[in-house]
BATI-444584 format. One record per residue: residue number from 1; z, y, x negated of N, C-alpha, C in turn; residue in one letter. Coordinates in Angstrom, 2 decimals. Example, Ala and Ser with C-alpha at 12.3 -4.5 7.8 and 13.67 -1.06 7.14 Angstrom:
2
<atom><num>1</num><n_w>7.80</n_w><n_v>-5.69</n_v><n_u>-13.19</n_u><ca_w>7.80</ca_w><ca_v>-4.50</ca_v><ca_u>-12.30</ca_u><c_w>7.80</c_w><c_v>-3.30</c_v><c_u>-13.20</c_u><residuo>a</residuo></atom>
<atom><num>2</num><n_w>7.08</n_w><n_v>-2.25</n_v><n_u>-12.85</n_u><ca_w>7.14</ca_w><ca_v>-1.06</ca_v><ca_u>-13.67</ca_u><c_w>7.87</c_w><c_v>0.03</c_v><c_u>-12.90</c_u><residuo>s</residuo></atom>
% end
This chain:
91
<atom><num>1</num><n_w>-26.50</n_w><n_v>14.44</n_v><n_u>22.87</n_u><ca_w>-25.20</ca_w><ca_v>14.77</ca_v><ca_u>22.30</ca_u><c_w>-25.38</c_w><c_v>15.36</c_v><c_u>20.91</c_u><residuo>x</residuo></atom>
<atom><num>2</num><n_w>-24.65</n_w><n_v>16.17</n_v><n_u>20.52</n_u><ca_w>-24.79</ca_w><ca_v>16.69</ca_v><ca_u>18.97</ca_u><c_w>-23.77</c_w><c_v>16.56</c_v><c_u>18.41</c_u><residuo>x</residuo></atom>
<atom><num>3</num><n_w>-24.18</n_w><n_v>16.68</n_v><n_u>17.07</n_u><ca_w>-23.33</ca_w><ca_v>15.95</ca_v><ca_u>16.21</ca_u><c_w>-21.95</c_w><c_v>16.69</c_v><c_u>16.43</c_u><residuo>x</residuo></atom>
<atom><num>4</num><n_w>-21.35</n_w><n_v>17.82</n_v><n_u>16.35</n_u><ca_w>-20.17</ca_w><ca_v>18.40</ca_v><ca_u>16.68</ca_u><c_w>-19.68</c_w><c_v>17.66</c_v><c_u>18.18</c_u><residuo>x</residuo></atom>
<atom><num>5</num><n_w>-20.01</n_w><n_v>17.90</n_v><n_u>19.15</n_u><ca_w>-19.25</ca_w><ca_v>16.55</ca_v><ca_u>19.98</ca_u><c_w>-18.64</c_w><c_v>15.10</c_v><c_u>20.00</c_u><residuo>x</residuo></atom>
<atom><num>6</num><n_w>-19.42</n_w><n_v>14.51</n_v><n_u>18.68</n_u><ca_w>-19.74</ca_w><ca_v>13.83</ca_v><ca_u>18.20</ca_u><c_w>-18.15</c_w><c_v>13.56</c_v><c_u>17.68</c_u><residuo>x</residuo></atom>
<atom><num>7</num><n_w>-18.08</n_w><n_v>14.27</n_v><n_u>16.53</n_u><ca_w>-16.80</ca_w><ca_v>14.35</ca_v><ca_u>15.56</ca_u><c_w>-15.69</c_w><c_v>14.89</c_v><c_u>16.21</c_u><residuo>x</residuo></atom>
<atom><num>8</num><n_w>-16.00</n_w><n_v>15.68</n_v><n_u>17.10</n_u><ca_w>-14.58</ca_w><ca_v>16.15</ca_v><ca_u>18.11</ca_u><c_w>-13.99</c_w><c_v>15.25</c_v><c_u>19.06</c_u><residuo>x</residuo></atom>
<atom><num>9</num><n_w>-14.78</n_w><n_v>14.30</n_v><n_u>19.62</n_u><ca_w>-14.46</ca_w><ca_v>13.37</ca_v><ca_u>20.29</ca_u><c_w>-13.75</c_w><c_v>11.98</c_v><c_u>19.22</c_u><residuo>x</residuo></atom>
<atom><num>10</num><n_w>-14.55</n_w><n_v>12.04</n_v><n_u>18.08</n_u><ca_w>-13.98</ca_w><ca_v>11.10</ca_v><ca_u>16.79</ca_u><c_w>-12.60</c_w><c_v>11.31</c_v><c_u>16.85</c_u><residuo>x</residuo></atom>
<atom><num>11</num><n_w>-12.91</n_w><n_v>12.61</n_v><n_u>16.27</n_u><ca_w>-11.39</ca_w><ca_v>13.16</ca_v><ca_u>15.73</ca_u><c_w>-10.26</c_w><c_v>13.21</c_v><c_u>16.61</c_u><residuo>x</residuo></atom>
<atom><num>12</num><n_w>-10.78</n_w><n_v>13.68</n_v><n_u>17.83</n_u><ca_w>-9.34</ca_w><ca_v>13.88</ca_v><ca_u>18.94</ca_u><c_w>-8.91</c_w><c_v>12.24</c_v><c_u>19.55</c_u><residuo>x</residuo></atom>
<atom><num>13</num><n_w>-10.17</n_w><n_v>11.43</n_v><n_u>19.00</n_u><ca_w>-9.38</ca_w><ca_v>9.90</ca_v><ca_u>19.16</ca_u><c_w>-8.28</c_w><c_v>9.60</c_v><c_u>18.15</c_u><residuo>x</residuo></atom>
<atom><num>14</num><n_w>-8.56</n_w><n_v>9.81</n_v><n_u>16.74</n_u><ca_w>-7.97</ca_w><ca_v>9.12</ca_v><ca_u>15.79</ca_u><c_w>-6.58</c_w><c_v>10.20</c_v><c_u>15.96</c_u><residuo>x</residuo></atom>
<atom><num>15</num><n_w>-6.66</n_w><n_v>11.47</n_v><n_u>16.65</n_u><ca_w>-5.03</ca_w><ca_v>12.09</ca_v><ca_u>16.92</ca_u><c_w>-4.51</c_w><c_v>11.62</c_v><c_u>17.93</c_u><residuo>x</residuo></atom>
<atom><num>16</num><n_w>-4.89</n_w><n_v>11.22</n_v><n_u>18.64</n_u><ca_w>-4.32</ca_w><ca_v>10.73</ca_v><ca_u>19.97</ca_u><c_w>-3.52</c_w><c_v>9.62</c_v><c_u>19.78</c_u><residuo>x</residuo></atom>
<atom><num>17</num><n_w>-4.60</n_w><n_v>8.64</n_v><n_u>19.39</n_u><ca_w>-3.89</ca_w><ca_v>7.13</ca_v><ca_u>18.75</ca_u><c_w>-3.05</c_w><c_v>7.28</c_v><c_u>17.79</c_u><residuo>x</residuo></atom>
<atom><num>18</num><n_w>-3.40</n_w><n_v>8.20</n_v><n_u>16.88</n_u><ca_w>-2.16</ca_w><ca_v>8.22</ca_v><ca_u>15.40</ca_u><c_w>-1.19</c_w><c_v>8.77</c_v><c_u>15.88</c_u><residuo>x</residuo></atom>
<atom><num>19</num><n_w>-0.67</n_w><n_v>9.43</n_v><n_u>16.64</n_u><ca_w>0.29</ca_w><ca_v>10.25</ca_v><ca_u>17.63</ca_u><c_w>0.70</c_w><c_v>9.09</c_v><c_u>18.63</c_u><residuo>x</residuo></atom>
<atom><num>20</num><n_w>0.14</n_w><n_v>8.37</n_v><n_u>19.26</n_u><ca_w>0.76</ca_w><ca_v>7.23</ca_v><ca_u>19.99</ca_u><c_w>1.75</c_w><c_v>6.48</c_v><c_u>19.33</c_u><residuo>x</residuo></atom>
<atom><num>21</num><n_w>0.67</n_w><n_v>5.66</n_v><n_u>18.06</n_u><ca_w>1.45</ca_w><ca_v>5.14</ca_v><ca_u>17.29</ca_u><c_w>2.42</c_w><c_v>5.25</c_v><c_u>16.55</c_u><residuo>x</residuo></atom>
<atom><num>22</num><n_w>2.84</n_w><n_v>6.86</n_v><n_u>16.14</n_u><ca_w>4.41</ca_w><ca_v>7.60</ca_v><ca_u>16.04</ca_u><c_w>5.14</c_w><c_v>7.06</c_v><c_u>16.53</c_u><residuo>x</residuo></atom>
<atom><num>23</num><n_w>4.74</n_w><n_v>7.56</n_v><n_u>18.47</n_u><ca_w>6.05</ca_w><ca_v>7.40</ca_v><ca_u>19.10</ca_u><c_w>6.06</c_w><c_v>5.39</c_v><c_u>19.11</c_u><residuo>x</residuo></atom>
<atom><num>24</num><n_w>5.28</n_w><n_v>4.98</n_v><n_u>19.26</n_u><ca_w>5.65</ca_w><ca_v>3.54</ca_v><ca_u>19.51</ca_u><c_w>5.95</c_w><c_v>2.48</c_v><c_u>18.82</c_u><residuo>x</residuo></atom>
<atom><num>25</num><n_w>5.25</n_w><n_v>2.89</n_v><n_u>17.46</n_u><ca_w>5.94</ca_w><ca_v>1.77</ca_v><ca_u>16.21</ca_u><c_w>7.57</c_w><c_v>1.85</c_v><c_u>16.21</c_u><residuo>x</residuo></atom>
<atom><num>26</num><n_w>8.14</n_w><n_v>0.73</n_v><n_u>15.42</n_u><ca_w>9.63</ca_w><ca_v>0.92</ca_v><ca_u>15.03</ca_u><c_w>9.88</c_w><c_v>1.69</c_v><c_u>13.89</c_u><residuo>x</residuo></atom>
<atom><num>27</num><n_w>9.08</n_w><n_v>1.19</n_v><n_u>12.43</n_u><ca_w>9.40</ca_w><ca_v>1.35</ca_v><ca_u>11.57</ca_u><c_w>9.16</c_w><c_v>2.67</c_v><c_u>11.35</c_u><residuo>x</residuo></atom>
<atom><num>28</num><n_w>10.12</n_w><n_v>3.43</n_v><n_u>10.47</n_u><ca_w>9.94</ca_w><ca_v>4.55</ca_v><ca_u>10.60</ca_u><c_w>8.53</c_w><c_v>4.93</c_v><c_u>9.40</c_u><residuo>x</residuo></atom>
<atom><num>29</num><n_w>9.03</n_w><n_v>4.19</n_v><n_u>8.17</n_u><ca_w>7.74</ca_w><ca_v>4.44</ca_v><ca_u>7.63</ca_u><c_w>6.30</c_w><c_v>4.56</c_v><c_u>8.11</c_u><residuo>x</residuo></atom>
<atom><num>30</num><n_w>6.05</n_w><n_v>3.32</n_v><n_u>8.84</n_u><ca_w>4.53</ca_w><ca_v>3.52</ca_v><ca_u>9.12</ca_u><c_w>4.16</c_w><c_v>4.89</c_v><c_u>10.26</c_u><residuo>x</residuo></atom>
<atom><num>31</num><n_w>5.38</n_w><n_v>5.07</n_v><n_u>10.86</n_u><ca_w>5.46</ca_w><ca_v>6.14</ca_v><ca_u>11.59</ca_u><c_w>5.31</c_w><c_v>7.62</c_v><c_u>11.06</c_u><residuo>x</residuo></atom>
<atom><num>32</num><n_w>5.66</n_w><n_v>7.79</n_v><n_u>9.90</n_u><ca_w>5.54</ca_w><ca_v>9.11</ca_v><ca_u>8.88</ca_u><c_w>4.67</c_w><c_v>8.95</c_v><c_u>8.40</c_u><residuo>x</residuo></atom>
<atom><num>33</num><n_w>3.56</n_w><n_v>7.50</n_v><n_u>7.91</n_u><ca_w>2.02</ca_w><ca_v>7.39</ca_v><ca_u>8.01</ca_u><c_w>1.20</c_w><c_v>8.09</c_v><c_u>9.04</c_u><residuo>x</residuo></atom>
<atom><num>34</num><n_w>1.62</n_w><n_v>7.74</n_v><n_u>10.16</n_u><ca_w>0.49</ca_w><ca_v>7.52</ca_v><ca_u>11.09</ca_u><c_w>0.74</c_w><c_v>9.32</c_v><c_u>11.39</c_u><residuo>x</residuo></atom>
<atom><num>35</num><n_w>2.54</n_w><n_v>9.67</n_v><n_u>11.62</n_u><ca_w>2.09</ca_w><ca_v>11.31</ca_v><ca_u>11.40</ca_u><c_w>1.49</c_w><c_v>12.38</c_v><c_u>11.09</c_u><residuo>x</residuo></atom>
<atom><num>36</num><n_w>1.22</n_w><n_v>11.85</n_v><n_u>9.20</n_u><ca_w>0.37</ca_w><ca_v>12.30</ca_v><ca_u>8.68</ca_u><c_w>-1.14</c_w><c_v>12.33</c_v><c_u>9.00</c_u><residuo>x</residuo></atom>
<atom><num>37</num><n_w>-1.79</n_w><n_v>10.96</n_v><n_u>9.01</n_u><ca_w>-3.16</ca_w><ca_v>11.10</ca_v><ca_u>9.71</ca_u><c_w>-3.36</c_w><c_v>11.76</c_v><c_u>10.70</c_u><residuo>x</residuo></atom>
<atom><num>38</num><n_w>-2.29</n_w><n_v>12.11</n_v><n_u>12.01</n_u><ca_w>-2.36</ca_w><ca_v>12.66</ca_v><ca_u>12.97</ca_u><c_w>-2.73</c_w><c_v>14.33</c_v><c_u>12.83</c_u><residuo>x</residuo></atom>
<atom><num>39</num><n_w>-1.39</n_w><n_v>15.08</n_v><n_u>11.93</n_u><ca_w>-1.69</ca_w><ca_v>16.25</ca_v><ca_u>10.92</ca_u><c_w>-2.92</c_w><c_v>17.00</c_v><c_u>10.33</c_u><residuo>x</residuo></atom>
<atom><num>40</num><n_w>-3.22</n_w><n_v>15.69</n_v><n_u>9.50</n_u><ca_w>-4.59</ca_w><ca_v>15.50</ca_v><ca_u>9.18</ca_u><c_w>-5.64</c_w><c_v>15.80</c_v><c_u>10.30</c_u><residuo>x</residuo></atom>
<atom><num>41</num><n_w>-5.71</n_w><n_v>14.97</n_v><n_u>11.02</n_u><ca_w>-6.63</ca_w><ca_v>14.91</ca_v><ca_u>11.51</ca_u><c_w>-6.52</c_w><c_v>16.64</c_v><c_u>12.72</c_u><residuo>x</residuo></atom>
<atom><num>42</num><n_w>-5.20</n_w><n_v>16.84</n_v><n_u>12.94</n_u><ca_w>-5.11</ca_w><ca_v>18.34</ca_v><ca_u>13.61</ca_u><c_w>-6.13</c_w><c_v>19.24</c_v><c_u>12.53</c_u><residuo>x</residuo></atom>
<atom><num>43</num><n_w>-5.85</n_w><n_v>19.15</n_v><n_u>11.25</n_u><ca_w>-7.01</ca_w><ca_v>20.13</ca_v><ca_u>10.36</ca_u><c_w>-7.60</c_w><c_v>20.09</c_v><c_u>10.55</c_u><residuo>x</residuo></atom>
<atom><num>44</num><n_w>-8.78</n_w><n_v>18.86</n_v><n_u>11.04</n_u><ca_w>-10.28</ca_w><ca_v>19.13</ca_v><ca_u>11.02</ca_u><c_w>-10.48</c_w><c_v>19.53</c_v><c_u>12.03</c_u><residuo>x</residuo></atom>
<atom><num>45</num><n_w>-9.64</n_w><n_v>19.61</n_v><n_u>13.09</n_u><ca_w>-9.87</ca_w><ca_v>20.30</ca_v><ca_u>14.56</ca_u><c_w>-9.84</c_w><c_v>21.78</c_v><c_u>14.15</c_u><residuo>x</residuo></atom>
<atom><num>46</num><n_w>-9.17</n_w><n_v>22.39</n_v><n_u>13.43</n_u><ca_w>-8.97</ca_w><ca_v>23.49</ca_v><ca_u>12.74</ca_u><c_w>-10.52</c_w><c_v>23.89</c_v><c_u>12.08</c_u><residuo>x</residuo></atom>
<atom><num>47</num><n_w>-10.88</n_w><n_v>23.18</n_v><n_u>11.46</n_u><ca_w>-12.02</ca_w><ca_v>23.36</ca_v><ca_u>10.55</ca_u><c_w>-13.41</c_w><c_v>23.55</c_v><c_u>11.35</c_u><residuo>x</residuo></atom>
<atom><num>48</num><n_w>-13.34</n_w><n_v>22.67</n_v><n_u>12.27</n_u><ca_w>-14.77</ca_w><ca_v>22.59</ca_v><ca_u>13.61</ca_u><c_w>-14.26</c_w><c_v>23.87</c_v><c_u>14.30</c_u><residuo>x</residuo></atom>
<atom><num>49</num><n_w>-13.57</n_w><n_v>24.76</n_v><n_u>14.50</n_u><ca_w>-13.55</ca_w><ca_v>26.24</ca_v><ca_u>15.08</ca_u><c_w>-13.12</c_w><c_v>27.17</c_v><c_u>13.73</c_u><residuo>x</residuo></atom>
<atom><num>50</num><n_w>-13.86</n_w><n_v>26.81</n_v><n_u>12.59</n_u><ca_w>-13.90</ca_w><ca_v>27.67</ca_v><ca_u>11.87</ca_u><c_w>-13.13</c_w><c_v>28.58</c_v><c_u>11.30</c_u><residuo>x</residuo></atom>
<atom><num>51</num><n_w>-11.15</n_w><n_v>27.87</n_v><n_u>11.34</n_u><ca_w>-10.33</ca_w><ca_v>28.65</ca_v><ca_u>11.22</ca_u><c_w>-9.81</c_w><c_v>27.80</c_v><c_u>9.68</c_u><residuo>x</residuo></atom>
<atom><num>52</num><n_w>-10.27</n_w><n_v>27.70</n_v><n_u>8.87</n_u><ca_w>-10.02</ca_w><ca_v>27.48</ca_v><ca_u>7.58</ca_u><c_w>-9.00</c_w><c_v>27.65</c_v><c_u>6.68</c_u><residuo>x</residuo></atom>
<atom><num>53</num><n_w>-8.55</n_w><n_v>28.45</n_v><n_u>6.79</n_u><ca_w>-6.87</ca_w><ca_v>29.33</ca_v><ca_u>6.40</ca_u><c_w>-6.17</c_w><c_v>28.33</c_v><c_u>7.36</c_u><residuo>x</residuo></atom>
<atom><num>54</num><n_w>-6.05</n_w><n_v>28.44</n_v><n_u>8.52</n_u><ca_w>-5.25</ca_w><ca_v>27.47</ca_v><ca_u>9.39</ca_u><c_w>-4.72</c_w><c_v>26.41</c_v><c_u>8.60</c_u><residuo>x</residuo></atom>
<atom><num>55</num><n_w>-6.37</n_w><n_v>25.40</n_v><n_u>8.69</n_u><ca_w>-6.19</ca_w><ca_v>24.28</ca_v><ca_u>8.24</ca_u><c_w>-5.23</c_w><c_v>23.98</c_v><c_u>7.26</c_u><residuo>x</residuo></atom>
<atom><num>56</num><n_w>-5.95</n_w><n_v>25.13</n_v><n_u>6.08</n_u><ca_w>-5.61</ca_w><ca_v>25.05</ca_v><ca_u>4.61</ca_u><c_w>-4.10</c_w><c_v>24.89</c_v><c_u>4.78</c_u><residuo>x</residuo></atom>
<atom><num>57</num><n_w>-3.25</n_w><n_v>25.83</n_v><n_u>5.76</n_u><ca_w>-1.99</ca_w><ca_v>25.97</ca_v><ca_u>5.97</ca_u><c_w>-1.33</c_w><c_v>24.81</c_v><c_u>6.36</c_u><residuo>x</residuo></atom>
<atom><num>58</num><n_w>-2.22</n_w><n_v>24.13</n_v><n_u>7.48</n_u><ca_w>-1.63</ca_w><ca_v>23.01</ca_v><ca_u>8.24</ca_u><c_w>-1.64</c_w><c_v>22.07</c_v><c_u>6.86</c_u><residuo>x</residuo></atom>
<atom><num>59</num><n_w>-2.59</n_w><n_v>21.44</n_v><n_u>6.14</n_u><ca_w>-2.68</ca_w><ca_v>20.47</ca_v><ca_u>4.92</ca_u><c_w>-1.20</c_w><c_v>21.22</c_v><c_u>4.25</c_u><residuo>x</residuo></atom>
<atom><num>60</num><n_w>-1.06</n_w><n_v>22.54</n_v><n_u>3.70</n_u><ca_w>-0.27</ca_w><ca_v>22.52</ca_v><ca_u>2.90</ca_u><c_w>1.38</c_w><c_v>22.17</c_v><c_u>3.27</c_u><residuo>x</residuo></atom>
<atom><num>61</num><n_w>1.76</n_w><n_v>23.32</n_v><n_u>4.25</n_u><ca_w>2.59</ca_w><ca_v>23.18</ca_v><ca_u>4.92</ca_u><c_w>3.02</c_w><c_v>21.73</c_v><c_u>5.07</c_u><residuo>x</residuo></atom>
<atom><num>62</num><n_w>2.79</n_w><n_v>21.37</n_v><n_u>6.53</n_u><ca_w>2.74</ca_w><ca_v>19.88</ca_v><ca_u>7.29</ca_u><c_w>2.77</c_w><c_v>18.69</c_v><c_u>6.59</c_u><residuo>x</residuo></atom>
<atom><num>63</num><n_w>1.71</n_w><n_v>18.25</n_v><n_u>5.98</n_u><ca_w>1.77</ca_w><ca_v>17.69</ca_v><ca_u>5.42</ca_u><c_w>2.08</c_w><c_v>17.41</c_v><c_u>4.00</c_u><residuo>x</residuo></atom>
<atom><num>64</num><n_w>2.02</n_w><n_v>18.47</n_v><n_u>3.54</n_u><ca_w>2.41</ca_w><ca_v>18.74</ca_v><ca_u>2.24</ca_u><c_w>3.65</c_w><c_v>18.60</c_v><c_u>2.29</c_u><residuo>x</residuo></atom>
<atom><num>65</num><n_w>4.36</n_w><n_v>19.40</n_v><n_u>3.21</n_u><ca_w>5.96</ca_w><ca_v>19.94</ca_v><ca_u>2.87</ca_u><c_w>6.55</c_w><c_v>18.94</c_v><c_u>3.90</c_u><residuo>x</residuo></atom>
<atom><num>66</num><n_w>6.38</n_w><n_v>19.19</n_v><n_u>5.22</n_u><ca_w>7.23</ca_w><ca_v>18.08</ca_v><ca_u>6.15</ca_u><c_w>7.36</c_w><c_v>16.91</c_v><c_u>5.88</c_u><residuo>x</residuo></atom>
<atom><num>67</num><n_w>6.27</n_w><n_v>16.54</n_v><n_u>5.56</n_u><ca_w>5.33</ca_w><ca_v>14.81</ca_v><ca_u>5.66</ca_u><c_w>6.33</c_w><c_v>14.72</c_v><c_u>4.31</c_u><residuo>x</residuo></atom>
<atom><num>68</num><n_w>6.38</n_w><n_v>14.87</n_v><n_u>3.26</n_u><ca_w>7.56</ca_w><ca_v>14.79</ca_v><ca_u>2.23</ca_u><c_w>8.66</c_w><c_v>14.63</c_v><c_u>2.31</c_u><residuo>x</residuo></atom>
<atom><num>69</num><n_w>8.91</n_w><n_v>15.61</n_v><n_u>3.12</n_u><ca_w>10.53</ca_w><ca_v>15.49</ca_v><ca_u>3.22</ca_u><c_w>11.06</c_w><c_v>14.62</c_v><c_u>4.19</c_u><residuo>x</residuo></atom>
<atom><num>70</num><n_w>10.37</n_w><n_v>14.40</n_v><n_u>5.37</n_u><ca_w>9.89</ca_w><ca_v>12.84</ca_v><ca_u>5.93</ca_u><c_w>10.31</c_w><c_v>11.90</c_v><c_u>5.28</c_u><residuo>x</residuo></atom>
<atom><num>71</num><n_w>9.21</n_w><n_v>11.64</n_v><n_u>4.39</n_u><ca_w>9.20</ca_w><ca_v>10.36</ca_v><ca_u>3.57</ca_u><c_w>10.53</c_w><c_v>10.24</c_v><c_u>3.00</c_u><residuo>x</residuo></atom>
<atom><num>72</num><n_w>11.13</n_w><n_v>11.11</n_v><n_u>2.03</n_u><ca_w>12.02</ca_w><ca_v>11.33</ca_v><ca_u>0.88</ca_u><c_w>13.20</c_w><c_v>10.74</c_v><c_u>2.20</c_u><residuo>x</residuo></atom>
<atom><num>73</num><n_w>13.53</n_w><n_v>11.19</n_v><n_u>3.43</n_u><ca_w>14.14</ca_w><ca_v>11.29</ca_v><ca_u>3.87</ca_u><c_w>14.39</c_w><c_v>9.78</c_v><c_u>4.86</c_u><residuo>x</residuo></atom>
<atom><num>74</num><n_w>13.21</n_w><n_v>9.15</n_v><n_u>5.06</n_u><ca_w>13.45</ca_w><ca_v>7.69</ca_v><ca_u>5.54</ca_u><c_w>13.80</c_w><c_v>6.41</c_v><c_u>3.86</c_u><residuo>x</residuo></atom>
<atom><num>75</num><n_w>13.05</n_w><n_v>6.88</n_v><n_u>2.93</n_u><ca_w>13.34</ca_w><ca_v>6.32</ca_v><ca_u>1.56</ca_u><c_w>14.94</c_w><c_v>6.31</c_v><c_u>1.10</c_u><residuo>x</residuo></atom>
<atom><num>76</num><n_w>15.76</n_w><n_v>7.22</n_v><n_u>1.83</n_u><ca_w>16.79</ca_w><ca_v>7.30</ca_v><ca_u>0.86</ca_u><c_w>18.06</c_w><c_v>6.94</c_v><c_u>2.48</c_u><residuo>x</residuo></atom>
<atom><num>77</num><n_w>17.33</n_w><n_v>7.09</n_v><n_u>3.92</n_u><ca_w>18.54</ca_w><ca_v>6.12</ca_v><ca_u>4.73</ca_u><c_w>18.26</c_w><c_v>4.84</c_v><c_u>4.84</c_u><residuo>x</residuo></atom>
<atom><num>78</num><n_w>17.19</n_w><n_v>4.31</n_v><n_u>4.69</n_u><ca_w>17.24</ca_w><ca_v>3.01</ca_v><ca_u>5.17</ca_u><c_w>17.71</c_w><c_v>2.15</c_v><c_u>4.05</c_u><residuo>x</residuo></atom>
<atom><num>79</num><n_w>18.50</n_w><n_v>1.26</n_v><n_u>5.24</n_u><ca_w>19.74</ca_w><ca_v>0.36</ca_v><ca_u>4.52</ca_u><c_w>18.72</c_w><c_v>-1.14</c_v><c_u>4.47</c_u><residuo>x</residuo></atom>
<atom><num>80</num><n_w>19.29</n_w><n_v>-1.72</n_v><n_u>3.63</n_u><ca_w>19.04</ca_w><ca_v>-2.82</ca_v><ca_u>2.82</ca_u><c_w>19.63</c_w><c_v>-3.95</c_v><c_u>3.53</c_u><residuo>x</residuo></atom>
<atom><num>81</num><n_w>18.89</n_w><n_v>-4.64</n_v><n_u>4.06</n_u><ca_w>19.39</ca_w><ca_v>-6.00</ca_v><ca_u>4.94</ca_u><c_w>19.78</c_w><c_v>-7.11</c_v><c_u>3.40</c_u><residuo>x</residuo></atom>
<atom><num>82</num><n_w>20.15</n_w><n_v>-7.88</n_v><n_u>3.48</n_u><ca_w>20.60</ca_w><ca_v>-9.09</ca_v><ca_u>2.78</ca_u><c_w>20.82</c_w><c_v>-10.39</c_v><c_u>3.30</c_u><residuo>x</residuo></atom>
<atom><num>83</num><n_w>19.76</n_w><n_v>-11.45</n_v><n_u>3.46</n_u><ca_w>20.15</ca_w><ca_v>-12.36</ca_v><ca_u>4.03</ca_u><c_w>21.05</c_w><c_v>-13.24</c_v><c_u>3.35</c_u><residuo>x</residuo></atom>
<atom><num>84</num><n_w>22.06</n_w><n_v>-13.70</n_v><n_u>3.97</n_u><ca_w>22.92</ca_w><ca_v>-14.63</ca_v><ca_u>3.40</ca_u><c_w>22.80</c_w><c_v>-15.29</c_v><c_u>3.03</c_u><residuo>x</residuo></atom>
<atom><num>85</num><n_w>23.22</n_w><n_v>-16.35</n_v><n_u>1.59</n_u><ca_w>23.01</ca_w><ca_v>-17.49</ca_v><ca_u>1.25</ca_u><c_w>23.00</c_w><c_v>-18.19</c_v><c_u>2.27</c_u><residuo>x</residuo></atom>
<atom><num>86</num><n_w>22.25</n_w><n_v>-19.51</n_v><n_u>1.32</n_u><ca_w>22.43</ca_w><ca_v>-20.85</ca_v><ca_u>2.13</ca_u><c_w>23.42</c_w><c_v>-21.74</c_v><c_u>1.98</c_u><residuo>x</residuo></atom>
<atom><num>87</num><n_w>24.29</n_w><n_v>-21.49</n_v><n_u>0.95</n_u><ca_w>25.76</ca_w><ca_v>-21.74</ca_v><ca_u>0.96</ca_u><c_w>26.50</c_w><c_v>-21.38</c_v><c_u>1.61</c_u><residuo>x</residuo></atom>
<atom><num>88</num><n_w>26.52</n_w><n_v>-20.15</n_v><n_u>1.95</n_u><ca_w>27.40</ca_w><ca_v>-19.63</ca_v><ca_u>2.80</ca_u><c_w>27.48</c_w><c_v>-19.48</c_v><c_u>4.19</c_u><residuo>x</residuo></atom>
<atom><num>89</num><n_w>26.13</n_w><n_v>-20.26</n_v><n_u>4.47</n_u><ca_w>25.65</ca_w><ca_v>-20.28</ca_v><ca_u>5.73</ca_u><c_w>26.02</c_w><c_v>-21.49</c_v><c_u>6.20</c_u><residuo>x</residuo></atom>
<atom><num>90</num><n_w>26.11</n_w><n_v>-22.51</n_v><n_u>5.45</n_u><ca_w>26.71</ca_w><ca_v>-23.75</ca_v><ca_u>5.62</ca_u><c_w>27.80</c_w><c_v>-24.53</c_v><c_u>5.97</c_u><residuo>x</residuo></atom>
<atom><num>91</num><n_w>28.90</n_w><n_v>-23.38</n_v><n_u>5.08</n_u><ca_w>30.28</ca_w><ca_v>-23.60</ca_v><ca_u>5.20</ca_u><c_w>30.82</c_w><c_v>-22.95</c_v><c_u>6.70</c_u><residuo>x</residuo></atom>
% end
């Protein structure tokens, strides 16, 4: 086996799984995590066929720009649970 099989088989694991784990977690945060690594990890698939500009695009773009507005965008809906006193839980 050589080392490029090697890392392509690495890599197309850690997208597969980080892409699973998107769709199947709840939270949306860890989900705009695991997007990103997924992203990520699409670049270096980019990089092992020697398309460099791609990549560079996919990092900037994608993750740069989506993966942001992502974030910014689960940061500012998610609502704030409050558990009730224990006074008020009483009465």
């Amino acid at each position: 086996m050589t080392y490029e099989l090697i890392a392509f088989a690495l890599f197309a694991f850690v997208t597969l799984g980080s892409a699973i784990g998107v769709v199947l977690l709840q939270d949306p945060w860890h989900s705009a995590l695991l997007l990103g690594v997924a992203l990520t990890s699409v670049a270096v698939h980019y990089v092992m066929l020697a398309a460099e500009f791609v990549a560079m695009m996919q990092i900037l773009v994608y993750v740069g720009g989506v993966l942001i507005l992502i974030t910014f965008a689960v940061m500012l809906t998610q609502v704030e649970t409050e558990e009730p006193d224990e006074e008020v839980a009483r009465a």
